[in-house]
C-alpha positions in Angstrom: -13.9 20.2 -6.2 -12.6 24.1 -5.9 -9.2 24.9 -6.6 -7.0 25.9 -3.3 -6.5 29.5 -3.4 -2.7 29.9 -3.3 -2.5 33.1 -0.8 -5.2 31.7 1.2 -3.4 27.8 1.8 0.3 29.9 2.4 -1.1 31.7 5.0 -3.0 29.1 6.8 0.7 27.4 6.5 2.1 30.4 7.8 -0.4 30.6 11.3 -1.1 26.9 12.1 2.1 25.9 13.5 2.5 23.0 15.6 3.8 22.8 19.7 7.2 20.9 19.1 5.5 17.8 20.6 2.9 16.9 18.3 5.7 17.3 15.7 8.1 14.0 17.5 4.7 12.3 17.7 3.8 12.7 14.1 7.6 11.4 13.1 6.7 8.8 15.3 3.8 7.6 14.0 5.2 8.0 10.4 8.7 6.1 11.9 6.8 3.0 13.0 4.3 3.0 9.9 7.2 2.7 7.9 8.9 -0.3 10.3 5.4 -2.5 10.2 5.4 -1.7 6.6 9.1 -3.3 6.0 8.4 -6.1 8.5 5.5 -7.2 6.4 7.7 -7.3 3.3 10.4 -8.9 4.8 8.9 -12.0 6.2 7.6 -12.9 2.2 11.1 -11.7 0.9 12.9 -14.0 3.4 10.8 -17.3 2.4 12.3 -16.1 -1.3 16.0 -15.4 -0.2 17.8 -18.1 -1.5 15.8 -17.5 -5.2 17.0 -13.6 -4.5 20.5 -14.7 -3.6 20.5 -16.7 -6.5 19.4 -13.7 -8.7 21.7 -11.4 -7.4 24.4 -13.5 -7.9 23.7 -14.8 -11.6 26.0 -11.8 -13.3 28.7 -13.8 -11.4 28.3 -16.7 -11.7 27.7 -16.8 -15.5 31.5 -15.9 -15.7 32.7 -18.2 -13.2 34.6 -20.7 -15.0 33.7 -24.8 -14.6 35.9 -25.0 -11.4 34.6 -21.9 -10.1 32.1 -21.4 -7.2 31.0 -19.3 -4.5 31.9 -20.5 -0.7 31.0 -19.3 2.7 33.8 -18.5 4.8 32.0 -18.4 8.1 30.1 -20.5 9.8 26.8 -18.3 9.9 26.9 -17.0 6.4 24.6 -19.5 4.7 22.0 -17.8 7.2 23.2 -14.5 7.6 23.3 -13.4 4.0 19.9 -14.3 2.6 18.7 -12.5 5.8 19.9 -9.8 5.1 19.4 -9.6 1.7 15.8 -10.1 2.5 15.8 -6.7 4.9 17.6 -4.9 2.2 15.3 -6.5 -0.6 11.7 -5.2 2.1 13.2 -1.8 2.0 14.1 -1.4 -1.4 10.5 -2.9 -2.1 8.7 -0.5 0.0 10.9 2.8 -0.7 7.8 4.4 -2.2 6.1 3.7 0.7 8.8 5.3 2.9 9.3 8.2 0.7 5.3 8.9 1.2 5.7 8.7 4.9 8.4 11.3 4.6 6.6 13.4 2.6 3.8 13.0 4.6 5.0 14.5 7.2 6.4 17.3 5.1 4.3 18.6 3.2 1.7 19.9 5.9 4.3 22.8 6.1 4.9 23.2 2.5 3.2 26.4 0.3 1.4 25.2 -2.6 4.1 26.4 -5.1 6.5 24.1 -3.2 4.0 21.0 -3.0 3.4 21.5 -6.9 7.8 20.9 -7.5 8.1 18.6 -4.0 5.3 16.1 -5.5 6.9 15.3 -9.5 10.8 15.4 -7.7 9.2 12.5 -5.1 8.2 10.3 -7.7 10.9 10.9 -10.5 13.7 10.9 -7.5 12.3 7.2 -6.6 12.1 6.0 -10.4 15.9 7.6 -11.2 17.1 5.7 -7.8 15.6 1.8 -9.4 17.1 2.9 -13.0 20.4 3.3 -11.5 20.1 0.2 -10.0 18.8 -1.8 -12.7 21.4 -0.3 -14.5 24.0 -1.8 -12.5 22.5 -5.0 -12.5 21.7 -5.3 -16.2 24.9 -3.6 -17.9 27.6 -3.0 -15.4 27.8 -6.4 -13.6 28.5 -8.3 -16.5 30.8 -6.3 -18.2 32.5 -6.2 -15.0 32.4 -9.9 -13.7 33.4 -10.9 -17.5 36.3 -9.0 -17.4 37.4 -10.0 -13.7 37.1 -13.4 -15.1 39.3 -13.0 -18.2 41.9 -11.4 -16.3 42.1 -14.2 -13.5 45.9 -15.9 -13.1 46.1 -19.2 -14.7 46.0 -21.7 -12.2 44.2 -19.6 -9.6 40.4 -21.0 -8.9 38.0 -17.8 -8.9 35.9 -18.4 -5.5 34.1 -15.7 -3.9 33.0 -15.6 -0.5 28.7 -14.8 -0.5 28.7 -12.1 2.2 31.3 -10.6 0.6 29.8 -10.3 -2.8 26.5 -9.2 -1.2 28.7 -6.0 0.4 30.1 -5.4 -2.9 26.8 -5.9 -4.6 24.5 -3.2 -2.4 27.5 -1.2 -2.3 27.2 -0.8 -6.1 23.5 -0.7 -6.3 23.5 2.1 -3.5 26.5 4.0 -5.5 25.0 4.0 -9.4 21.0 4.5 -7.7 22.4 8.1 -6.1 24.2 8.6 -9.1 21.2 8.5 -11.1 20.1 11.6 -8.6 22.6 13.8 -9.3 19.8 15.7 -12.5 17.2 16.2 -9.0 20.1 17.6 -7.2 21.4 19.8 -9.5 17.2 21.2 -9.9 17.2 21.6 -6.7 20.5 23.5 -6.1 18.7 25.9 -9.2 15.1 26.1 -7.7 16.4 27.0 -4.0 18.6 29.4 -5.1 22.0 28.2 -4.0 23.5 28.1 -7.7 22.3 28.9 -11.2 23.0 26.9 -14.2 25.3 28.6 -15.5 27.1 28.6 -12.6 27.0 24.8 -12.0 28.1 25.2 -15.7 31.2 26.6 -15.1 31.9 24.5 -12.2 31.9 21.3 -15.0 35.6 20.5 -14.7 35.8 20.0 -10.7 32.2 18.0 -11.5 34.2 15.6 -13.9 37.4 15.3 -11.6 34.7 14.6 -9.2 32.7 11.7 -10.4 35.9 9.9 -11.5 37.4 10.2 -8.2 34.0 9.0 -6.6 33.9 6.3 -9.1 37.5 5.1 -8.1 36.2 5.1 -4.4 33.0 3.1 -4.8 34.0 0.9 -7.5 36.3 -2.6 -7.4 39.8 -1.3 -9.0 39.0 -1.8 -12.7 38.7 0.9 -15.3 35.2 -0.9 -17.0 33.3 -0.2 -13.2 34.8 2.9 -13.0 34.2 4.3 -16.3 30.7 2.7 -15.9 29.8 4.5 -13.2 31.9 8.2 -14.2 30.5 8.5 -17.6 27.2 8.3 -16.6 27.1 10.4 -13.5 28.8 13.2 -15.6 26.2 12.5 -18.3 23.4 13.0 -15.7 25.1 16.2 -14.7 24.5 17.6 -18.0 20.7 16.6 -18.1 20.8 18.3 -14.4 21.9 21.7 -15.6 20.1 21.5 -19.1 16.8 20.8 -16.9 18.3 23.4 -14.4 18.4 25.8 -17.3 14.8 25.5 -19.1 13.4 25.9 -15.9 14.9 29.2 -15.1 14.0 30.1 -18.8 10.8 29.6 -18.1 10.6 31.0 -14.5 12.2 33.8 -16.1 9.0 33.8 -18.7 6.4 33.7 -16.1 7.4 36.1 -13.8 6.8 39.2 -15.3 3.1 38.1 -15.9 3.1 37.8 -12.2 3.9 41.0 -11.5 2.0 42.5 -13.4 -1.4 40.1 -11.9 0.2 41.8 -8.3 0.2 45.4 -9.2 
């Protein structure tokens, strides 16, 4: 198979634009792709809610004490919460799917240098999202629940309603999955141009003031959760602009070489 010719697939990019149109009907197509897609997951994830709920809600429940339990404070909830656990379950299932669809429709007006960065970003964007939320479920949920436990009043019965612990629970699956973005962010802020990495450097106290005040927001108000989640998100700040930085070492490198191909 030939090799695209890089001046060759930029300009065809550059003359074969689209009427406005054909552009909605395109998102269209991708939109409801990507419902029939979920919809198929969900129904299989539904007959499997209660095993999910169960799953999701072991970290807890191996701290509850003996007289603890979870209840269900409304009258729907028993119904309402494995549902939608299920929906969230389909679309967190078929994110690579969705993410495709998206880039799908993308890319047909990307230049070949772009497809080459938009392509590895796609699939290490998706893999950073599940570690963060693995890494919730594995590491911060028990430390978290154990120490909730401990420092339960004597004489006060730990109970905790489902629905609420499913809103706390894709609250912090949907706060340490982004946070695992932040090193694709910060590539991107140095790839398009908008900073450098030295200058996202030197912005690294307001980044640290930052992710501890974000983690106060988005956590429950203890300092395990919080650390959990600040720590790392400053960590992956530091892998951002060290990434950030060998690339524009080696952008740096290659240019020249370019040039001198032009002239």
């Amino acid at each position: 198979m030939a090799k695209a010719d890089p001046e060759e697939h930029d300009a065809l990019v550059d003359t074969s634009e689209q009427p406005f149109l054909d552009h909605i009907i395109e998102l269209r197509s991708r939109i409801l792709r990507t419902l029939l897609v979920v919809m198929l997951l969900f129904f299989p994830t539904y007959y499997f809610a209660n095993d999910l709920y169960q799953f999701v809600a072991a970290p807890l429940m191996a701290h509850l004490p003996n007289s603890g339990s979870m209840i269900a404070t409304e009258v729907a909830s028993p119904f309402l919460t494995p549902f939608k656990l299920a929906i969230f379950t389909a679309i967190f299932i078929g994110m690579p799917f969705v993410l495709h669809q998206g880039w799908s429709f993308i890319s047909p007006g990307l230049y070949l240098h772009e497809k080459k960065f938009a392509l590895p970003l796609l699939v290490s964007s998706i893999s950073l999202f599940y570690l963060g939320v693995a890494f919730a479920y594995f590491l911060v949920f028990p430390l978290v629940f154990e120490f909730l436990a401990a420092v339960t009043p004597e004489g006060v019965t730990m109970m905790t309603d489902i629905n609420r612990y499913l809103d706390f629970v894709l609250k912090m699956f949907f706060a340490f999955g982004f946070a695992f973005e932040i090193p694709i962010a910060t590539l991107l802020l140095s790839w398009s141009g908008i900073s450098t990495a030295d200058g996202m450097a030197r912005k690294r106290p307001y980044v640290i003031v930052g992710c501890f005040v974000v983690a106060m927001l988005l956590t429950p108000p203890d300092v395990i959760s919080q650390l959990l989640l600040a720590i790392p998100t400053w960590m992956l700040f530091e892998l951002g602009v060290f990434l950030a930085r060998f690339a524009e070492k080696r952008r740096d490198q290659t240019t020249p070489d370019e040039d001198v191909e032009t002239v």
